[in-house]
N, C-alpha and C positions, 0 to 999 in steps of 0.2 A: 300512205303510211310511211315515217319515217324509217328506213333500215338503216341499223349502226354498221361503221367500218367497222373492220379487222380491227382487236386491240391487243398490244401487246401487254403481256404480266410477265414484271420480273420480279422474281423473289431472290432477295439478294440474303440469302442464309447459310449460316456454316451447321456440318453435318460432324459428329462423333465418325467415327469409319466403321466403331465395334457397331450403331444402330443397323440391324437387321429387320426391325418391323414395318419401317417405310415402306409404300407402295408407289412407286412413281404413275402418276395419271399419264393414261396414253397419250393426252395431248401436251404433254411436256419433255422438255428433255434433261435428264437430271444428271448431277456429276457427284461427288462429296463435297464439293462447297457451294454449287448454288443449283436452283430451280429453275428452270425459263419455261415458260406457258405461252401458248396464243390463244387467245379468245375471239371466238366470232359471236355472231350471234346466237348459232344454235347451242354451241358452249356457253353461253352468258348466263348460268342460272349458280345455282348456290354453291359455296363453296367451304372446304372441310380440308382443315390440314391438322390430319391428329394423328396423335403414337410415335413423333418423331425424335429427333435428336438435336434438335434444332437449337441454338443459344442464344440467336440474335432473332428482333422481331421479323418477319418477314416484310418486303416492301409492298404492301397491298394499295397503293395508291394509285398505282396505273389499270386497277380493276372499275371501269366504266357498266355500271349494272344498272339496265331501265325497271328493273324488275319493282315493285311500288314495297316489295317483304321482303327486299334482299337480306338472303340470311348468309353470316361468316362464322363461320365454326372453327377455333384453333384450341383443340383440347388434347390432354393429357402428353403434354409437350413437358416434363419434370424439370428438364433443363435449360427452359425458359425462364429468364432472370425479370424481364421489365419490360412496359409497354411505356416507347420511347414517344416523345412530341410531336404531333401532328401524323400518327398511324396511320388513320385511316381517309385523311383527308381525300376529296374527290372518288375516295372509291365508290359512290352511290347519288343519287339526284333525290333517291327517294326515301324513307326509312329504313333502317337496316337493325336485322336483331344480331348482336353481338356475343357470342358463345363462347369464351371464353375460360372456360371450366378444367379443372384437374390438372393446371400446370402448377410451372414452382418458381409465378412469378412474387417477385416481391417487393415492388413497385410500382407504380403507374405514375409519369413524370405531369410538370405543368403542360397543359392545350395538346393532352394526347388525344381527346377524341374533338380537337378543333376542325369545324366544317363539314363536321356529321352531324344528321341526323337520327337518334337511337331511339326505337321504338323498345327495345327491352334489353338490358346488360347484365350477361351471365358472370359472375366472377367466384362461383361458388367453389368451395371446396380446393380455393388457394392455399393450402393451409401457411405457406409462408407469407403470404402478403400480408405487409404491417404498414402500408401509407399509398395512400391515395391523397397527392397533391392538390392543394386549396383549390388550384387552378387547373385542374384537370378536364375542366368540363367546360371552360373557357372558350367560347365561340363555338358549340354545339347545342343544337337542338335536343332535350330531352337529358336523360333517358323517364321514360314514363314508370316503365318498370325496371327494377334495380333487387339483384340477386347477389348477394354478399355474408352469406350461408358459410358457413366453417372455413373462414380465414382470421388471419391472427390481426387484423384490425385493431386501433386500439381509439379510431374518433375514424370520424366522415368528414368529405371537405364538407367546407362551411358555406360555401357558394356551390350552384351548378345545381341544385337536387329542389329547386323551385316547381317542376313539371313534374317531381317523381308522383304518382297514383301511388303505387303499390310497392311496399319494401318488404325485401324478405331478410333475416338477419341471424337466423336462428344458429344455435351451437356456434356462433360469436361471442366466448366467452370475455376476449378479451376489450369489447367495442362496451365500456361501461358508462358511457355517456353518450347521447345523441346529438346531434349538431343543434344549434339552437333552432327551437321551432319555428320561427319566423321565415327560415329557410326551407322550411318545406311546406308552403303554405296548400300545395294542391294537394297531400297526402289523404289518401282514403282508404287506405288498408296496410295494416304493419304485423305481421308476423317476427315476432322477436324472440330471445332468450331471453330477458329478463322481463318478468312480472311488472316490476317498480318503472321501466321503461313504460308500458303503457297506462298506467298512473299517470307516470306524468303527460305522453299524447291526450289520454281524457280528461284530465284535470283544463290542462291549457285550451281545448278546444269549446268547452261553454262561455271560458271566458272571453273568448276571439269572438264569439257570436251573440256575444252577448247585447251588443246595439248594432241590429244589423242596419236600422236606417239614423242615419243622422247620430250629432251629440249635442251637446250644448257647449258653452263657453267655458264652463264650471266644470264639464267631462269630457275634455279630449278623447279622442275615439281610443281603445284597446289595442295592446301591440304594434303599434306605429300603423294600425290596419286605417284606409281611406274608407269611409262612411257616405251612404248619401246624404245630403243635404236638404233641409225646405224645397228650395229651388228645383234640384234635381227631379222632383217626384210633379214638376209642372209638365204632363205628359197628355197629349191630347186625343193621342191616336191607339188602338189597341195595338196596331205595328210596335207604339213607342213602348206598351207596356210589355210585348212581348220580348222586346230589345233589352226590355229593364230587367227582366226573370231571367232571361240569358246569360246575363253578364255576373248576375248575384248569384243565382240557382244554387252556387256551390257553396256559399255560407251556411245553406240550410240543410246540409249535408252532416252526417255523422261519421266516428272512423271509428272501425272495424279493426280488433287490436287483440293478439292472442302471445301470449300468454295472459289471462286474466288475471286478478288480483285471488292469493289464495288466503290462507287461516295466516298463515304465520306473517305474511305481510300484506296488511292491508292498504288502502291507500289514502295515509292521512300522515300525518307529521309525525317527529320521533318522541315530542311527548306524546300526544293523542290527547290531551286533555290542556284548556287553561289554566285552569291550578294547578295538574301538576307542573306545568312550566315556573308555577311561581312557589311551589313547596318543593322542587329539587334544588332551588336556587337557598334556599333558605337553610334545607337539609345539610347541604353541602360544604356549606361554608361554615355550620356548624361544626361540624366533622370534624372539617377539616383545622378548625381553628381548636378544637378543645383538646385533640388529639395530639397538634405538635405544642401543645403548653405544658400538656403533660412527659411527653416527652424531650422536652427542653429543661424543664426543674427537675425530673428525676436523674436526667444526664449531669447537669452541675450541681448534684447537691452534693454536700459535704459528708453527709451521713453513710454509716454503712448501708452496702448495699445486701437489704434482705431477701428472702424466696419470695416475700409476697411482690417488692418494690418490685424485684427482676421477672416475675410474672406481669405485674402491670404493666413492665413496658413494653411487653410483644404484645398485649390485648391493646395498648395502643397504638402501637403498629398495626394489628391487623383492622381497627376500626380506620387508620387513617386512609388503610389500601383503597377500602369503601369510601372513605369520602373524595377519594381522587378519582376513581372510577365514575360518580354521578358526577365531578366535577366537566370529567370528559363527557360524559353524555352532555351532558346542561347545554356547554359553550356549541358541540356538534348541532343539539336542536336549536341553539340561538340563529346558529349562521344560515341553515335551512329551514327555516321556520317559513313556511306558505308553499314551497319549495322543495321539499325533502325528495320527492320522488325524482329527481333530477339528478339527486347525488348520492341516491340511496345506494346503486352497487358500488360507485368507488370508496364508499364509505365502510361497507359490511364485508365486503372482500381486500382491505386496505389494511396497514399495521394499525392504523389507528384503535379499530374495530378489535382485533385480535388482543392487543396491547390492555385493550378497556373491559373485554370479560377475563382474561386471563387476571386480571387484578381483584373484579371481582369475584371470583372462585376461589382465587387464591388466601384473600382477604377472610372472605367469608368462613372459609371453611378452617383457615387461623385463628378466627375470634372464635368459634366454635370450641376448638381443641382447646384453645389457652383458656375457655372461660370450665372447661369440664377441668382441666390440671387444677386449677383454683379451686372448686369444689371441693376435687380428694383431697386436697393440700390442708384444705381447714377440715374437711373432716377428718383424716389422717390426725392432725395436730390437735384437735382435741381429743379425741379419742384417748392418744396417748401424752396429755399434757402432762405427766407425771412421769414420764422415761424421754426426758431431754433429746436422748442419745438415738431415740426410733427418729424422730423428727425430721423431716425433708433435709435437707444442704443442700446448698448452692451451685453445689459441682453435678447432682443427680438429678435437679431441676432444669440446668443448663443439658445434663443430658437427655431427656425426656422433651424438653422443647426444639433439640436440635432432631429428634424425632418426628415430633410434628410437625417443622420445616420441610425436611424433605417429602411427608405423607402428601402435605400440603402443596408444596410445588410441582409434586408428580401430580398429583388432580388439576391441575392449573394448566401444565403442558399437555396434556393428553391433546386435546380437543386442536393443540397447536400441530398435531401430528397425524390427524386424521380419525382422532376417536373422537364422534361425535364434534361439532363444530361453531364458531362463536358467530358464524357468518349465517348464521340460518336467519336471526329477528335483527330488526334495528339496533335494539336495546344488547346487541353483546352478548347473550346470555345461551350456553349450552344446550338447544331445546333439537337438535339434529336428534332422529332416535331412527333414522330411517333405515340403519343394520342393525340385526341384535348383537355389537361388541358397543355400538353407541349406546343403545336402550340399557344393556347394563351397566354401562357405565354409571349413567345420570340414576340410574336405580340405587346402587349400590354408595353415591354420595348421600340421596335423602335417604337412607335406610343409617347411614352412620350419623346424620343428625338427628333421627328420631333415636338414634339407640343412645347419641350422648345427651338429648334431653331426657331420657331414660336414665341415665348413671348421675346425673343431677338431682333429680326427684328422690328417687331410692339415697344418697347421701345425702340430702338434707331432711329426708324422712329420720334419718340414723340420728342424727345431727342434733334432732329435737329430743329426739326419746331419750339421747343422753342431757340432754343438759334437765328433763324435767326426771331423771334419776336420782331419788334422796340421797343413793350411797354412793354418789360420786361428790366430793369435795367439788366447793363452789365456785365455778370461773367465769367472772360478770364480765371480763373483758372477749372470752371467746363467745359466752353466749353472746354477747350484745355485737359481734361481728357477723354470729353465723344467722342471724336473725336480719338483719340487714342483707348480708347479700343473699338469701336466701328467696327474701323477696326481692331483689335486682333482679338475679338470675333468672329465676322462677317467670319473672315480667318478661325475660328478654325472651326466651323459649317460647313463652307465648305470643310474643308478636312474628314468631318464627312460625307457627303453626298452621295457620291458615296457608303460608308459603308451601309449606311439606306437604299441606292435605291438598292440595291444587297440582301442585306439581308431582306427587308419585300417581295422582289416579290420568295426568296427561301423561306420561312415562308408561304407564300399562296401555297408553294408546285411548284413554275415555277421557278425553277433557271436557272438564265442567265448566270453563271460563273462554273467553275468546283470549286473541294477546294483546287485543287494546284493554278490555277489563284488566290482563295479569297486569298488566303497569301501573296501575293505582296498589297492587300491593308489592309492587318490586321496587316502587318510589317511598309509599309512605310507612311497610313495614319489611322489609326488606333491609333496607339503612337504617332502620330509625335507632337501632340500638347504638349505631359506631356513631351516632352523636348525641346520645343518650349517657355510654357509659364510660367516658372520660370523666363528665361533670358526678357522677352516681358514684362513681369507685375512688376518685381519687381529686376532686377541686372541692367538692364539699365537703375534704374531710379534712381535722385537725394538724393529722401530720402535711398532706401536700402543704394548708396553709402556712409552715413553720417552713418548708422547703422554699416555696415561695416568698416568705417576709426575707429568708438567708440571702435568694437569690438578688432579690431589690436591692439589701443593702449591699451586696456584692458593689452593684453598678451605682450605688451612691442616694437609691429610694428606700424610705419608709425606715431609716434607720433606727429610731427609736422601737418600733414594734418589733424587729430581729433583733435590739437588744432583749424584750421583754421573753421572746423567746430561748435566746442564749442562757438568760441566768434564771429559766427553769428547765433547762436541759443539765445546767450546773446542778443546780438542789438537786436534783434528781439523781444524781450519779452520784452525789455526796451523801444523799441517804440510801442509796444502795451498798456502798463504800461502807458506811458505818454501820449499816446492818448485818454484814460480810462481819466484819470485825467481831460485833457483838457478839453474832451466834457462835465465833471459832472460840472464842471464851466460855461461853457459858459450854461447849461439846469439851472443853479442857476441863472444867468443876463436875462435869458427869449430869450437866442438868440435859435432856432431851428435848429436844428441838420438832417439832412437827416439820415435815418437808417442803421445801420451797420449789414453789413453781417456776415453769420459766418466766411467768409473765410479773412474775417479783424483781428478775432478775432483768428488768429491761426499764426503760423510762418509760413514764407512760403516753405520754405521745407515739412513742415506736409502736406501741401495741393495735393504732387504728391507722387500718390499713384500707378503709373504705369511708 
């Protein structure tokens, strides 16, 4: 039997002087800047250098260890900065498990464990460590197992982790992407932080095995993976077929992957559906085009600017938020589309994500407020179409909208603050309710949208009974307003409805829908108004089209039709003009005049505002 000489260990490390919890091992002799050890053989068993003060790695390479499990332990060393190039080379012949835990490294350089072989690599609970060199694992055997548990990681090298079996990763919050999987082809068991991480391990691994013998000409074999061939399987001997199960065995293997996929994020793409991929493209660009045509003619028009105009242009703002919001989803599930889970956390924990529900919320919950202001605005104005002087202004309009700016922004930032959060589903959307400051929150948003499609119903309830009132003098222009949007509005609440009744009874905690189901109604009724009522309030109607012939002949189109409009903008002022005149006559001879409305006192194209 072979007996090892005498070897010598130097540990070449500098010590704090304040460290007091070092223990010097009897067989060394120690100073405040370095360690020296000798090892014989009966000394040559495992070794543990923890709780010290140490700043540089130690030189463990003149440690000669026959042991087949040599294990090295250098923990909770805080002011250990980095594991420099070639560490542990020749310290062992045989595998070695690597314990490295509870320091405050925050590095590991290129071919630092070159010339080892690692049976398993502790690095947990570094919490500073943020890079592990591409080339770190560079001329090393393994490691098979690999322990990278609460450190600030933010990727894995991309080489080296071919042999890893078993990873553990958990409370790695910041590690939002895995190395590509082609690089870990022997993995069989992944304990992770994120759910969408193993999505994606399960996703990719049926399709790696999906031809485990041979392909054809026409199917290149899966993932740059080698395939047997015809030929190969010319096997004569049960030796050969047992050499052949050997070598495959592990194709036919499954991986073992926790965090599982839960409710809120399942594992499938970020539409979840085909059509909806192809009706948010649709939706979107609706939105988004009818939105800023309305707010491009109402900004250059010539005309004064009314309560109604100055109202419609925040409801198309707020419809436009929403079409930029599905815009961003749409092109996010374009680029990951087969895919998603791969990019699923840098996606949902990224500005993008935050950026794309805070629009929506914020959107949302602006076309809400600005379409109930419009309500009381027409019913306020008729009600009192006879006292001019009650009538909304411009300047109490402007303030009441700068009201619901701010209500509306403050619901938008919450979630960016810690109330409840937009990182919870793919889709951006506010669905955290997992403290009760969250769960009221999202409460108390659908409780003000059932209460503003409540102060819409109840005013245009009003709205009707006055206009079917014999003893109210006859106003066909406000009836034939408030009848129209009446029924706009009235449509738009209702396709909001199903949203409200799905969403407060999951907010009480009983969901009746999965959240692949809620994306068929967050796609198709959800949006559907902010590309709805652009065209419904303001392209189909008389006055935009006058705004718009103005605008054309601005830029040098359609100029006859903005003259046809001009010179009945004329007549019109010229028979209000001399109607003015008339009646100040006939009030001079004592004749009585019945009272003039405002809606005499306007052109009649001003008067439609839908």
């Amino acid at each position: 039997m072979r007996t090892p000489l005498p070897v010598f260990l130097l540990l070449l490390v500098s010590f704090f002087y304040e460290s007091t919890s070092f223990s010097c091992p009897r067989i060394c002799r120690c100073s405040s800047e370095t360690i020296r050890c000798k090892l014989t053989a009966e000394t040559g068993k495992d070794q543990s250098i923890l709780n010290t003060g140490i700043t540089l790695f130690p030189d463990v390479t003149s440690i000669t260890s026959f042991k087949s499990d040599f294990i090295l332990e250098i923990c909770d060393n805080i002011h250990l900065l980095e594991v420099p190039p070639n560490a542990f080379t020749g310290m062992t012949e045989g595998y070695a498990t690597l314990n490295l835990y509870n320091n405050g490294i925050r590095g590991i350089h290129n071919h630092a464990f070159n010339g080892t072989k690692i049976d398993k690599l502790v690095l947990k609970n570094n919490r500073n460590l943020e890079m592990i060199h591409k080339d770190a694992f560079q001329g090393a055997t393994g490691p098979e197992v690999l322990d990278v548990s609460a450190t600030a990681l933010t990727r894995l090298p991309a080489h080296g982790l071919e042999s890893v079996l078993v990873l553990f990763a958990q409370s790695a919050y910041d590690l939002k992407r895995l190395p590509h999987l082609k690089g870990m082809g022997s993995l069989r068991e992944a304990h992770l932080t994120y759910n969408s991480h193993c999505c994606a391990l399960l996703s990719w691994n049926p399709h790696r095995f999906q031809r485990v013998i041979g392909g054809t000409g026409d199917t290149p074999p899966l993932g740059g993976w080698s395939f047997y061939s015809e030929s190969d399987l010319q096997v004569t001997t049960f030796q050969d077929v047992d050499d052949l199960y050997s070598q495959r065995v592990d194709f036919c293997r499954s991986i073992i992957c926790t965090p599982e996929e839960d409710a809120f994020n399942p594992c499938e793409d970020l539409a979840g559906f085909s059509f909806l991929r192809v009706a948010i493209w649709f939706i979107n660009i609706l939105a988004i085009t009818g939105n800023l045509m309305v707010l491009l003619v109402f900004f250059t028009s010539r005309n004064k600017l009314t309560v109604p105009r100055f109202l419609m242009c925040h409801l198309a703002f707020a419809d436009l938020c929403i079409g930029v919001y599905l815009l961003v989803i749409a092109t996010v599930d374009l680029r990951t589309r087969g895919h998603y889970s791969q990019h699923a956390i840098e996606w949902q924990t990224g500005p993008g994500c935050n950026a794309a529900g805070f629009l929506s919320v914020f959107g949302g919950e602006l076309s809400v407020y600005t379409l109930s202001t419009i309500t009381l605005e027409r019913w306020h104005t008729i009600t009192n179409a006879l006292h001019v002087k009650r009538h909304l202004v411009l300047t109490k309009a402007a303030g009441i909208m700068a009201a619901g700016w701010f209500l509306c922004l403050g619901m938008g930032m919450l979630p960016l603050v810690g109330i409840s959060s937009y990182t919870k589903v793919s889709m951006c959307l506010p669905m955290d309710i997992e403290t009760p400051l969250a769960q009221t929150f999202i409460i108390i948003i659908l409780l003000l949208n059932v209460g503003a499609f409540t102060v819409v119903c109840v005013c245009y309830v009003l709205i009707y009974l006055a206009v079917k009132n014999p003893e109210v003098p006859e106003r066909s222009a406000d009836t034939r307003i408030a009848k129209r949007m009446a029924v706009l509005i009235f449509t738009d609440f209702l396709c909001m409805a199903p949203i409200s009744f799905f969403a407060i009874s999951a907010a009480f905690k009983f969901p009746l829908i999965t959240v692949t189901n809620s994306k068929i109604l967050l796609v198709l009724f959800f949006p559907i108004n902010s590309c709805a009522n652009p065209f419904l309030y303001a392209i189909f109607t008389k006055a935009f089209r006058k705004d718009a012939y103005q605008l054309m002949n601005a830029i040098g189109c359609r100029k006859s039709k903005a003259k046809i409009y001009h010179l009945k903008a004329c007549c019109s002022e010229n028979a209000m003009n001399s109607n003015l005149r008339s009646n100040n006559k006939e009030a001079q001879t004592g004749v009585n005049m019945a009272p003039i409305s405002h809606q005499d006192l306007q052109p009649k194209d001003e008067q439609e505002i839908t």
